[in-house]
PDB file of N, H, CA, C and O in Angstrom:
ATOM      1  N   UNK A   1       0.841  -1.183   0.000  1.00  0.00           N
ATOM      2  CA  UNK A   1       0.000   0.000   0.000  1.00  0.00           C
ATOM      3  C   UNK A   1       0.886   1.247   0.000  1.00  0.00           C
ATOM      4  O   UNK A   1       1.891   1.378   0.699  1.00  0.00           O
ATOM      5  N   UNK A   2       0.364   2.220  -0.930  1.00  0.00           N
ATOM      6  H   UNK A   2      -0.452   2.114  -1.498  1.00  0.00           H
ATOM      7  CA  UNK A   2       1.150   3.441  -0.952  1.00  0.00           C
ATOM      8  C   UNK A   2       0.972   4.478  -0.162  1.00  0.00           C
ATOM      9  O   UNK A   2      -0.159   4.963  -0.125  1.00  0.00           O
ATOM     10  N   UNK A   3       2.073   5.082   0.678  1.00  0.00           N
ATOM     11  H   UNK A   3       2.992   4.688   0.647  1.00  0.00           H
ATOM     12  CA  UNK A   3       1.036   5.945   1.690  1.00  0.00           C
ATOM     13  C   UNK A   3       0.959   7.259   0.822  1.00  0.00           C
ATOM     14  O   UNK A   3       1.354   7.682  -0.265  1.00  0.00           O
ATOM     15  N   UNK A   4       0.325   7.611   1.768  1.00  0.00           N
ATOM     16  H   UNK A   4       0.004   7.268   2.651  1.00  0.00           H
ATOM     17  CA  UNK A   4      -0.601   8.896   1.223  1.00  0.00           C
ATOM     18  C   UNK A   4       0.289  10.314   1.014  1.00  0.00           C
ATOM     19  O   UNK A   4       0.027  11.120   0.121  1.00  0.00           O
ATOM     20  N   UNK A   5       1.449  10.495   2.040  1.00  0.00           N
ATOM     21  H   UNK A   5       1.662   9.840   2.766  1.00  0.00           H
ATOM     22  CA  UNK A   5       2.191  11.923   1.755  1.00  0.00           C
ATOM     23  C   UNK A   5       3.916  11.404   1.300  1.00  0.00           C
ATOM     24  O   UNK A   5       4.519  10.548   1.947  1.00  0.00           O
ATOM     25  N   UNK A   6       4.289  11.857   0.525  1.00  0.00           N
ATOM     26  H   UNK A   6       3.799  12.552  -0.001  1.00  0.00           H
ATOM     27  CA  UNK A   6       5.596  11.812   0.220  1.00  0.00           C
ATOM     28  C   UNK A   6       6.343  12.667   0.623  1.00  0.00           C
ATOM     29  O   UNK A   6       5.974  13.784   0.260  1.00  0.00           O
ATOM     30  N   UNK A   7       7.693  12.663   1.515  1.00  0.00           N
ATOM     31  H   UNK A   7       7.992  11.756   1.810  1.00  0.00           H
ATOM     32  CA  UNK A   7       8.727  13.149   1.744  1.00  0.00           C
ATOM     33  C   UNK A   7       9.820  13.767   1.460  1.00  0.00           C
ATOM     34  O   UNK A   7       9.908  13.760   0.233  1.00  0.00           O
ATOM     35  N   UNK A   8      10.980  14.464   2.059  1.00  0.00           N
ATOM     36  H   UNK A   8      10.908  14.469   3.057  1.00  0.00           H
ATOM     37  CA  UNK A   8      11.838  15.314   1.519  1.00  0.00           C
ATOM     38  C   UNK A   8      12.671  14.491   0.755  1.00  0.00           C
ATOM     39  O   UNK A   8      12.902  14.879  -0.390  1.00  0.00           O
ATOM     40  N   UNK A   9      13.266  13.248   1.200  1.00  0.00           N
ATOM     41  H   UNK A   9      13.078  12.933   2.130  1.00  0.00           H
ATOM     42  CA  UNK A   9      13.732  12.658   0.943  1.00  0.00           C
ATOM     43  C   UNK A   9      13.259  11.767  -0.429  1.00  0.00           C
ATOM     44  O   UNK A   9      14.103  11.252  -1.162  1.00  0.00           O
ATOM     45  N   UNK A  10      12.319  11.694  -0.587  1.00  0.00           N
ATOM     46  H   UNK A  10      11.634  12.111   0.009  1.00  0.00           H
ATOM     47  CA  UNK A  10      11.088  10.983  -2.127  1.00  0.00           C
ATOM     48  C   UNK A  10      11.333  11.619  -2.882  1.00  0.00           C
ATOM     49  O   UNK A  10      11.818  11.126  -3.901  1.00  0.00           O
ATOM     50  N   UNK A  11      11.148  12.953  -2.803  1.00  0.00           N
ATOM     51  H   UNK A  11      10.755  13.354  -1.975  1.00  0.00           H
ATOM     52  CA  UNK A  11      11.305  14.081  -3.505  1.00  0.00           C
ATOM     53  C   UNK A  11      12.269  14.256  -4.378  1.00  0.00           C
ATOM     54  O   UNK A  11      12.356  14.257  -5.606  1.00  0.00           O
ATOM     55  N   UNK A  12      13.117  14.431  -3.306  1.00  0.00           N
ATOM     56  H   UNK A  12      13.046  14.430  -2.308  1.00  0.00           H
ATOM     57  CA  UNK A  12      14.551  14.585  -4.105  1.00  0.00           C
ATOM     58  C   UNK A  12      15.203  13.581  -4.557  1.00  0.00           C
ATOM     59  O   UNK A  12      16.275  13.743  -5.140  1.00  0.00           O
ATOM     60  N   UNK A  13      14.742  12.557  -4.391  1.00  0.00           N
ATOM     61  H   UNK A  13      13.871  12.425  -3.917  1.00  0.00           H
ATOM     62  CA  UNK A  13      15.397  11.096  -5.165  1.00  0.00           C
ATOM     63  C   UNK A  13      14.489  11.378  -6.750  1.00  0.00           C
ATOM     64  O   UNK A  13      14.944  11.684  -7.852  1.00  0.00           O
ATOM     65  N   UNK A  14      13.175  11.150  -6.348  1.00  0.00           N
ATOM     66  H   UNK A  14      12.806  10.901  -5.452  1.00  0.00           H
ATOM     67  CA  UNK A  14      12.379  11.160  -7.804  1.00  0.00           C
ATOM     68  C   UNK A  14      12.805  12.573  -8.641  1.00  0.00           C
ATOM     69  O   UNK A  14      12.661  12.785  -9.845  1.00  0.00           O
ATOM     70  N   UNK A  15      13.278  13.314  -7.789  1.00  0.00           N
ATOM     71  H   UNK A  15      13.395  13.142  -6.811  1.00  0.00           H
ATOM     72  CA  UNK A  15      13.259  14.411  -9.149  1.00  0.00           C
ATOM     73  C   UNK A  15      15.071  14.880  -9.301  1.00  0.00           C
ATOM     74  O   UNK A  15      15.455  15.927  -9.821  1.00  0.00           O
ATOM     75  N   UNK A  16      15.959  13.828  -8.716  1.00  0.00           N
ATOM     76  H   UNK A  16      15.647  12.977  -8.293  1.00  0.00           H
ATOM     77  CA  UNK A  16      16.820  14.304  -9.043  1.00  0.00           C
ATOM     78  C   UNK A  16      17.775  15.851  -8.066  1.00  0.00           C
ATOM     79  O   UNK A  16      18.800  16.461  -8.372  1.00  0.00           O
ATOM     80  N   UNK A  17      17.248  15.932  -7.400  1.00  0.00           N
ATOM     81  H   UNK A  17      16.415  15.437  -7.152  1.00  0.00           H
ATOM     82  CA  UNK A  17      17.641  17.490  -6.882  1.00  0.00           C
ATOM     83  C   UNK A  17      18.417  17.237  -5.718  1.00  0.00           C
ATOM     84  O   UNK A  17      18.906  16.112  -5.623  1.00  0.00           O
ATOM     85  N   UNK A  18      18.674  18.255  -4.608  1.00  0.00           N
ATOM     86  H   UNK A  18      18.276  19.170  -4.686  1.00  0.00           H
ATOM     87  CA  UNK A  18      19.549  17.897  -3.156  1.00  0.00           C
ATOM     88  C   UNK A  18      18.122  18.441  -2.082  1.00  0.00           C
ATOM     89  O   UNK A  18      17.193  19.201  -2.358  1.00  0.00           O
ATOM     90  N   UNK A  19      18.301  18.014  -1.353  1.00  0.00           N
ATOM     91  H   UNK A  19      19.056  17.398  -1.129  1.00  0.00           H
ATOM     92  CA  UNK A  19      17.182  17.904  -0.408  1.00  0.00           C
ATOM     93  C   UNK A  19      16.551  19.222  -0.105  1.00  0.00           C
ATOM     94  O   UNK A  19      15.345  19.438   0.013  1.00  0.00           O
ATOM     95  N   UNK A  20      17.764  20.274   0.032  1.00  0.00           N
ATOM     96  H   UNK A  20      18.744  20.099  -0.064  1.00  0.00           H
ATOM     97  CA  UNK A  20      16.971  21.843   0.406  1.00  0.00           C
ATOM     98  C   UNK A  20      16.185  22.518  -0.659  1.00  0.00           C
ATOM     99  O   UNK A  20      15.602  23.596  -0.536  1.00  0.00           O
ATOM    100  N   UNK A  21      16.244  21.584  -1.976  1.00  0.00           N
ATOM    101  H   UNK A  21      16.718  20.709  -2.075  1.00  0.00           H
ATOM    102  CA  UNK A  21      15.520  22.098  -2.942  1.00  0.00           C
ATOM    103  C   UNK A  21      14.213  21.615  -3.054  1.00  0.00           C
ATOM    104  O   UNK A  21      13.279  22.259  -3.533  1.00  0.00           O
ATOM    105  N   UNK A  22      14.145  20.370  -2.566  1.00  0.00           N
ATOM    106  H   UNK A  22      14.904  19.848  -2.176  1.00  0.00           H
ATOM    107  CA  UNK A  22      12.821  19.444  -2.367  1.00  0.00           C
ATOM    108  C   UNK A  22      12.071  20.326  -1.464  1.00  0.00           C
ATOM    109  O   UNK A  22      11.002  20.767  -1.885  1.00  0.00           O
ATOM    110  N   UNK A  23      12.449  20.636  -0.338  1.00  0.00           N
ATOM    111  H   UNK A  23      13.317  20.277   0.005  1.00  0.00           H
ATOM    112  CA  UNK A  23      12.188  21.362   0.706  1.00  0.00           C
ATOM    113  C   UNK A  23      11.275  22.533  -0.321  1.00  0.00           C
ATOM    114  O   UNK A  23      10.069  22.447  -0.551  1.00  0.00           O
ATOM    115  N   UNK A  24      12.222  23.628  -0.852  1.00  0.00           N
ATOM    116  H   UNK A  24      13.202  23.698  -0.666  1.00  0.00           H
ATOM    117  CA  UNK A  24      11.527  24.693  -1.500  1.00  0.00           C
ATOM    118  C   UNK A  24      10.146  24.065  -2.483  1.00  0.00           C
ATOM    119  O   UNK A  24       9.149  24.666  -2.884  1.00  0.00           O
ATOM    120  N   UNK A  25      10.348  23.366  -2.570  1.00  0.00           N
ATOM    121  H   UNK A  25      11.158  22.878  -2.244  1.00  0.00           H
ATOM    122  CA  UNK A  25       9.043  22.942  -3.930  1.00  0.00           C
ATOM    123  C   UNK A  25       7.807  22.236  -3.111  1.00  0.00           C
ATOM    124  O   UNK A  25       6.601  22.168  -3.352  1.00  0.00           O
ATOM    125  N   UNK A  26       8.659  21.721  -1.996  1.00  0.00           N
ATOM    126  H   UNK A  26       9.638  21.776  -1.801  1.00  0.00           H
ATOM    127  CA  UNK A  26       7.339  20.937  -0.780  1.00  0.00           C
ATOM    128  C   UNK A  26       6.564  22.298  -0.421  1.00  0.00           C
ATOM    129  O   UNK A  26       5.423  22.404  -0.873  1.00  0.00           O
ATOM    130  N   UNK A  27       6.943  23.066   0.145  1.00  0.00           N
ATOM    131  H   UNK A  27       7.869  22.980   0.512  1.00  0.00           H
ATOM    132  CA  UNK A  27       6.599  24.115   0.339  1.00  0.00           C
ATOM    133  C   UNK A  27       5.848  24.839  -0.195  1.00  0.00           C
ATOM    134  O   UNK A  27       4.835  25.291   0.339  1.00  0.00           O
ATOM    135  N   UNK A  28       6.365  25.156  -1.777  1.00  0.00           N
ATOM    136  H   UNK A  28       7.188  24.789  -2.211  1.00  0.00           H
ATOM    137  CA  UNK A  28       5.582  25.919  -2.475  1.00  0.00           C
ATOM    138  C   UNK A  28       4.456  25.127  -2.477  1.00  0.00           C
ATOM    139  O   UNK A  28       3.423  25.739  -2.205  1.00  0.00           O
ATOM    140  N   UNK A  29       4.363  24.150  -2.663  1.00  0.00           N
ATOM    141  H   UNK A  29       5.203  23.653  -2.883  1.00  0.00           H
ATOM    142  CA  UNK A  29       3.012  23.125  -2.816  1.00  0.00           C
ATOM    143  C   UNK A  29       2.603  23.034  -1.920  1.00  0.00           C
ATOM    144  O   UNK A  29       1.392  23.252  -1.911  1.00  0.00           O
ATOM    145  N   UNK A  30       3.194  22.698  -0.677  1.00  0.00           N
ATOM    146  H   UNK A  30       4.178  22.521  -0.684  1.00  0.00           H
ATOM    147  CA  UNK A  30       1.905  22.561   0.588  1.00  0.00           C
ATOM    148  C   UNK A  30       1.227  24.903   0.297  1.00  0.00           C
ATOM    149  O   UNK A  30       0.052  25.238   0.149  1.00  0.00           O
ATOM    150  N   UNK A  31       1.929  25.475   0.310  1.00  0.00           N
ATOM    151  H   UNK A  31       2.884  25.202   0.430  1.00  0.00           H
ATOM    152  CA  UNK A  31       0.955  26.870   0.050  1.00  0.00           C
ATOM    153  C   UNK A  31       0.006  26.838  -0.820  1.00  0.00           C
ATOM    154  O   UNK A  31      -1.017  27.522  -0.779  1.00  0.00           O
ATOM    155  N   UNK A  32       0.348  25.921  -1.773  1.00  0.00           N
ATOM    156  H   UNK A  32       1.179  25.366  -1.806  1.00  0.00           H
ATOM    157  CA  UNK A  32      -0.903  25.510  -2.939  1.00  0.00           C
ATOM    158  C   UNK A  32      -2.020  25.504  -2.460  1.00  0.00           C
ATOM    159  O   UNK A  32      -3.032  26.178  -2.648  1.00  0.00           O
ATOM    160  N   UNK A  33      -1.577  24.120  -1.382  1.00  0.00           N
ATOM    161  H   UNK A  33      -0.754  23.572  -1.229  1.00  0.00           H
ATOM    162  CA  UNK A  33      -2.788  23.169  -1.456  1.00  0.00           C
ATOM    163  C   UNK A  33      -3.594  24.318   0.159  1.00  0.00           C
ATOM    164  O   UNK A  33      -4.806  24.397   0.362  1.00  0.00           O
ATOM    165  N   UNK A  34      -2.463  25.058   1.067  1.00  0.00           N
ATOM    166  H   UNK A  34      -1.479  24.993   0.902  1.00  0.00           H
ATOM    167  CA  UNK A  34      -3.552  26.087   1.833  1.00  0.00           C
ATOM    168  C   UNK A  34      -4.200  26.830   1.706  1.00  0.00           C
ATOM    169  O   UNK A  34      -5.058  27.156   2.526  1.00  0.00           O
ATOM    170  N   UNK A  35      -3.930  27.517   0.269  1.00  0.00           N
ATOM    171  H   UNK A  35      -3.232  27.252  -0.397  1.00  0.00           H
ATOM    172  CA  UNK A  35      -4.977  28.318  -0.582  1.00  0.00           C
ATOM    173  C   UNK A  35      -6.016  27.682  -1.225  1.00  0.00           C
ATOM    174  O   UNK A  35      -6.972  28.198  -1.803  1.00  0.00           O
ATOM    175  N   UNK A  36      -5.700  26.311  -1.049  1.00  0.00           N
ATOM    176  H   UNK A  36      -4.923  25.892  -0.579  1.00  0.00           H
ATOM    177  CA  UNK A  36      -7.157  25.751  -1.984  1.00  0.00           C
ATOM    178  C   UNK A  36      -7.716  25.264  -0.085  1.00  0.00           C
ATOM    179  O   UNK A  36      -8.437  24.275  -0.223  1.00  0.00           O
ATOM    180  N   UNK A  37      -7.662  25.446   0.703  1.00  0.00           N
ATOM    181  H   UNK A  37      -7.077  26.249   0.815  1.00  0.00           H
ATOM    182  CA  UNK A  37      -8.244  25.253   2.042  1.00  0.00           C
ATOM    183  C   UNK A  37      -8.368  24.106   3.065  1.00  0.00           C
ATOM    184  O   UNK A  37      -9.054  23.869   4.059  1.00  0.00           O
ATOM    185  N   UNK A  38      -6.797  23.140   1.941  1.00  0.00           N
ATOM    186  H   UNK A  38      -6.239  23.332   1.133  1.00  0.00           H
ATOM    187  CA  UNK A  38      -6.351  22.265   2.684  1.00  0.00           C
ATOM    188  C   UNK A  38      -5.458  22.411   3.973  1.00  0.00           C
ATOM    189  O   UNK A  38      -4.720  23.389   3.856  1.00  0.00           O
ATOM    190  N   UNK A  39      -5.283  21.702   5.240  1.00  0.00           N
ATOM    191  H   UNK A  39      -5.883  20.908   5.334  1.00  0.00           H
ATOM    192  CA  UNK A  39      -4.710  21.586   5.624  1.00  0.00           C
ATOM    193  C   UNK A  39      -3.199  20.790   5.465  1.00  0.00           C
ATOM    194  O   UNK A  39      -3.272  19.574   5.286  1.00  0.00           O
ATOM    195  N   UNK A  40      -2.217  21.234   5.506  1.00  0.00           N
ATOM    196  H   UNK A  40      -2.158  22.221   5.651  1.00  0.00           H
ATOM    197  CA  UNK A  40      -0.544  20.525   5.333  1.00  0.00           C
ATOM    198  C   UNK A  40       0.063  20.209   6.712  1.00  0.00           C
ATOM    199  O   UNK A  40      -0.286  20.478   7.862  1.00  0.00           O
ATOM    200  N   UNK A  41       1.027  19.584   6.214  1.00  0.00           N
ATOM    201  H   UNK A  41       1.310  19.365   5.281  1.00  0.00           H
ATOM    202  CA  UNK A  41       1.781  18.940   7.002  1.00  0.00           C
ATOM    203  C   UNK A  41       3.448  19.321   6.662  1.00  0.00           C
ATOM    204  O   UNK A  41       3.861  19.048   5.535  1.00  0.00           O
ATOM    205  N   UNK A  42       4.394  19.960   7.675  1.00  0.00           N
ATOM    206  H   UNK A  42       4.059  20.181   8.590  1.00  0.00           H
ATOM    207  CA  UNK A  42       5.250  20.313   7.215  1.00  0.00           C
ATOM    208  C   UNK A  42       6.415  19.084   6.852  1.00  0.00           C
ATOM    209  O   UNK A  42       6.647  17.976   7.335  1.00  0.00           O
ATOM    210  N   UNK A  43       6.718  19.495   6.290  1.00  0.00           N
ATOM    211  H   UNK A  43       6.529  20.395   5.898  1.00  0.00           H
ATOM    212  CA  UNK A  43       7.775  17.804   5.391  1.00  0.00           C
ATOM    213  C   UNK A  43       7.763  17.063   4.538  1.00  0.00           C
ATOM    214  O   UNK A  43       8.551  16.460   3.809  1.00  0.00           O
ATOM    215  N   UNK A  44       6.144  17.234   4.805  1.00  0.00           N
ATOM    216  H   UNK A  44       5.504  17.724   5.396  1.00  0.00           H
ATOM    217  CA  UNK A  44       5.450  16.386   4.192  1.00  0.00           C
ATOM    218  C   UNK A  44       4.181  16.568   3.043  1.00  0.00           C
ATOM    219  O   UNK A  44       3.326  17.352   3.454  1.00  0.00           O
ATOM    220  N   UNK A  45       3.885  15.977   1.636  1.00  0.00           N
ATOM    221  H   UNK A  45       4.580  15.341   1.302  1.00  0.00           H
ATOM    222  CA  UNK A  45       3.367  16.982   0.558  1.00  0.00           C
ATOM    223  C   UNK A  45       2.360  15.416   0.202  1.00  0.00           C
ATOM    224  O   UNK A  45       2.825  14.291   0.020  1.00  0.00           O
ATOM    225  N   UNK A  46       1.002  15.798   0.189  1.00  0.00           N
ATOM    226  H   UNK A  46       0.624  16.711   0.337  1.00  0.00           H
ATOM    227  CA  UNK A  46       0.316  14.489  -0.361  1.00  0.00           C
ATOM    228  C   UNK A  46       0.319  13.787  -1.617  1.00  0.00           C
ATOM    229  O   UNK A  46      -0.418  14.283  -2.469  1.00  0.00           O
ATOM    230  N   UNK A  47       1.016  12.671  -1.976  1.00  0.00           N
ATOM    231  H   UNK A  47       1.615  12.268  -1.284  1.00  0.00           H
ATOM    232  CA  UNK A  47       1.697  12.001  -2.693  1.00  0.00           C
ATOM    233  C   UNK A  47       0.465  12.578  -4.385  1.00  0.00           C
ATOM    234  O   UNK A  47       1.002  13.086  -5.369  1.00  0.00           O
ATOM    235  N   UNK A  48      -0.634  12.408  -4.343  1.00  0.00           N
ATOM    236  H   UNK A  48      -1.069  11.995  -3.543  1.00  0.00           H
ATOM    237  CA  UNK A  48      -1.169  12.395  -5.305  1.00  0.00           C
ATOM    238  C   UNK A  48      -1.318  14.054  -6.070  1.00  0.00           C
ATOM    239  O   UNK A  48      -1.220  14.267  -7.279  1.00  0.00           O
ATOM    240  N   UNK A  49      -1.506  14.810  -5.289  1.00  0.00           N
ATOM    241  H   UNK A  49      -1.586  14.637  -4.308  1.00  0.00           H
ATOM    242  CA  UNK A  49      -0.954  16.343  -5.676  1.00  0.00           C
ATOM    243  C   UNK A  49       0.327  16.295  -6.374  1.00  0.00           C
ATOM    244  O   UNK A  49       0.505  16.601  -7.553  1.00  0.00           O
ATOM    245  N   UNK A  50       1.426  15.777  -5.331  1.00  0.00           N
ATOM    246  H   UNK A  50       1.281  15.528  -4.373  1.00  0.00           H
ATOM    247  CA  UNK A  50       2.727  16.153  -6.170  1.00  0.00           C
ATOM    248  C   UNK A  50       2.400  15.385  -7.366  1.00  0.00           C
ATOM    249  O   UNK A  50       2.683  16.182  -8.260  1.00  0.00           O
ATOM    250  N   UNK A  51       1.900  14.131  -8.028  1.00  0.00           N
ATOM    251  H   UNK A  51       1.669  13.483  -7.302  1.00  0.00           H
ATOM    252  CA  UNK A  51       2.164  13.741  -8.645  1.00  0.00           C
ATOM    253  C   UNK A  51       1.182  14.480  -9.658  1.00  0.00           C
ATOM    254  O   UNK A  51       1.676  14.660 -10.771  1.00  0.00           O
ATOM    255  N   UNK A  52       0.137  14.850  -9.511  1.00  0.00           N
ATOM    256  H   UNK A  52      -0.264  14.704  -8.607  1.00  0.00           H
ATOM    257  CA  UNK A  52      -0.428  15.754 -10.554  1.00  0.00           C
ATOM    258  C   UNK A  52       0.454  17.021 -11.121  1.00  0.00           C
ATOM    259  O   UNK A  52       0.774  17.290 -12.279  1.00  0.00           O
ATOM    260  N   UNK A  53       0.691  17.608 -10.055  1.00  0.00           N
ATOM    261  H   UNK A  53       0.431  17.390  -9.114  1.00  0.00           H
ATOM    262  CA  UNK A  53       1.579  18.809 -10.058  1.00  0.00           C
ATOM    263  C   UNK A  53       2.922  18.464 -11.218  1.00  0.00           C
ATOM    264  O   UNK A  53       2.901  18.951 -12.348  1.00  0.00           O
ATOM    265  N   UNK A  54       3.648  17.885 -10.910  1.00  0.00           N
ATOM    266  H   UNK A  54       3.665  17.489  -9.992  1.00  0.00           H
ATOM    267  CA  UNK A  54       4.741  17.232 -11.724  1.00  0.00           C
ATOM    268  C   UNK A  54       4.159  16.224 -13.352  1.00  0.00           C
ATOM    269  O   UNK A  54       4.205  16.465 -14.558  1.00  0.00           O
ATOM    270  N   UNK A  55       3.887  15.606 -12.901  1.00  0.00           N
ATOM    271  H   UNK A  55       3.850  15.410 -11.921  1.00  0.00           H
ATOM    272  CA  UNK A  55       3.454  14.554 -13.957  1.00  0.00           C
ATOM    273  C   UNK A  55       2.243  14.721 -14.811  1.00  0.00           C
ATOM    274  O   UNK A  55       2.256  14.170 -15.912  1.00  0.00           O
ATOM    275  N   UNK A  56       0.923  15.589 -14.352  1.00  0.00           N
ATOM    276  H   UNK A  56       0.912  16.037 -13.458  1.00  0.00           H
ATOM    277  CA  UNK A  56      -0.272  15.869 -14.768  1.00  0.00           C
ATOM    278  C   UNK A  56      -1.249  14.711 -14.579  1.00  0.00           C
ATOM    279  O   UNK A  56      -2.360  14.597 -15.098  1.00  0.00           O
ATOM    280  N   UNK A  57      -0.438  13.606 -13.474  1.00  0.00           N
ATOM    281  H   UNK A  57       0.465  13.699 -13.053  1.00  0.00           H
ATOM    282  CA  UNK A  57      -1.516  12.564 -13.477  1.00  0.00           C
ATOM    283  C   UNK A  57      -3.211  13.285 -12.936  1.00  0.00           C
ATOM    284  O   UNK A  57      -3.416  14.358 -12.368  1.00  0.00           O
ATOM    285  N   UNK A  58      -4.134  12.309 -13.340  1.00  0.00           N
ATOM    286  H   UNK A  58      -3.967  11.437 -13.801  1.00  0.00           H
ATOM    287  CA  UNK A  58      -5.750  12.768 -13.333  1.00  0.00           C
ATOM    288  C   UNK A  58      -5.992  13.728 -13.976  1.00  0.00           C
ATOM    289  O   UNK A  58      -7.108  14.240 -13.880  1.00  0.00           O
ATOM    290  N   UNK A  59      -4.947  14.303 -14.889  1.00  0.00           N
ATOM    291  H   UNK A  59      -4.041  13.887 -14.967  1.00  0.00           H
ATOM    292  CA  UNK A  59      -6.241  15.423 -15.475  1.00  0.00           C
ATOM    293  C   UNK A  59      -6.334  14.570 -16.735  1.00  0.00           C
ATOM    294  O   UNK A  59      -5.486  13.842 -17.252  1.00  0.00           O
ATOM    295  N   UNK A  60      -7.609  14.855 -17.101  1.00  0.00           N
ATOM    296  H   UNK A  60      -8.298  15.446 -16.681  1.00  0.00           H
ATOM    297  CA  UNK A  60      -7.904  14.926 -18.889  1.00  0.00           C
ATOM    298  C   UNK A  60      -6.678  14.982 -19.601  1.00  0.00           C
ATOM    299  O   UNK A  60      -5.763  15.794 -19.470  1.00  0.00           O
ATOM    300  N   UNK A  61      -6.780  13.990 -20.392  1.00  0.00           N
ATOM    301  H   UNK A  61      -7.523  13.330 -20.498  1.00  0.00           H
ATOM    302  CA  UNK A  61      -6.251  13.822 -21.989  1.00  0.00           C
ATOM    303  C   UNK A  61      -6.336  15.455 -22.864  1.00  0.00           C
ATOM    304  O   UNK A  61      -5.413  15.712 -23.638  1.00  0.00           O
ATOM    305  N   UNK A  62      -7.217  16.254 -22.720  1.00  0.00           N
ATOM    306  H   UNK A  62      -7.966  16.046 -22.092  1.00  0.00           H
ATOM    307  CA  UNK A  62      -7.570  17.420 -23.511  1.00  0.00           C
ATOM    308  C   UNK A  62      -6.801  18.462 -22.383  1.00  0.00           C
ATOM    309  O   UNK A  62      -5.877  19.145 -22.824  1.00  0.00           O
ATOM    310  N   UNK A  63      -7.120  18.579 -21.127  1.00  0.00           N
ATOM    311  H   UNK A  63      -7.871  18.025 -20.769  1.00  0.00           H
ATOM    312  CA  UNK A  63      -6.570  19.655 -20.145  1.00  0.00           C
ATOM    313  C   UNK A  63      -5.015  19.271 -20.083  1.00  0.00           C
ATOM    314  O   UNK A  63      -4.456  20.320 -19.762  1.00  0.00           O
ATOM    315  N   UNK A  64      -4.203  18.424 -20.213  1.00  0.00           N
ATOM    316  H   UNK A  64      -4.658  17.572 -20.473  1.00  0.00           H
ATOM    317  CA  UNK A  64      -3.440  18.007 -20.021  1.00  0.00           C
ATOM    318  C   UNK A  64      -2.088  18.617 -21.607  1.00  0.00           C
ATOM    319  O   UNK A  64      -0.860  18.526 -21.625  1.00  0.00           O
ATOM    320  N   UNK A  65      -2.751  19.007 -22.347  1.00  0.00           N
ATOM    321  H   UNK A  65      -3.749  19.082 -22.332  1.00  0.00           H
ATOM    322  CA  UNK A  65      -1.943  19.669 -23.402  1.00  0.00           C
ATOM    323  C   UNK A  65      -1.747  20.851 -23.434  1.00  0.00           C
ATOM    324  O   UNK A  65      -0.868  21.344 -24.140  1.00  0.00           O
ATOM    325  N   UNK A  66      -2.619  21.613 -22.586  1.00  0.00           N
ATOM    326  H   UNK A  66      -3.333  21.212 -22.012  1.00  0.00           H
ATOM    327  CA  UNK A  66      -2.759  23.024 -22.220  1.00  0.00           C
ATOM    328  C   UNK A  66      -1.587  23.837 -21.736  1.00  0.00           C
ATOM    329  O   UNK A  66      -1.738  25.021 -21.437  1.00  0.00           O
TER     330      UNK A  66
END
């Protein structure tokens, strides 16, 4: 089972970077997701966001070329 928030350390393995940079992008994204009126977790970024965010997983085939 996959858990639900991915880490500094996830981060920066999957995307290649050094950890204080993961940090900056966790960040910017957990502010994302407090403006949309989620609650965050510091460290920590919910696995399926980042992966939309990065990858465009779940959107539309048509929104997704945009």
């Amino acid at each position: 089972m996959e858990k639900k928030f991915i880490r500094v350390d996830e981060v920066a393995k999957e995307l290649e970077i050094s950890e204080s940079h993961a940090y900056k992008i966790m960040r910017k994204l957990n502010r994302e997701l407090e403006a949309k009126g989620y609650i965050t977790v510091a460290g920590r970024v919910n696995r399926q966001y980042f992966n939309e965010r990065f990858y465009g997983a779940g959107r539309s085939e048509e929104n997704a070329r945009l």
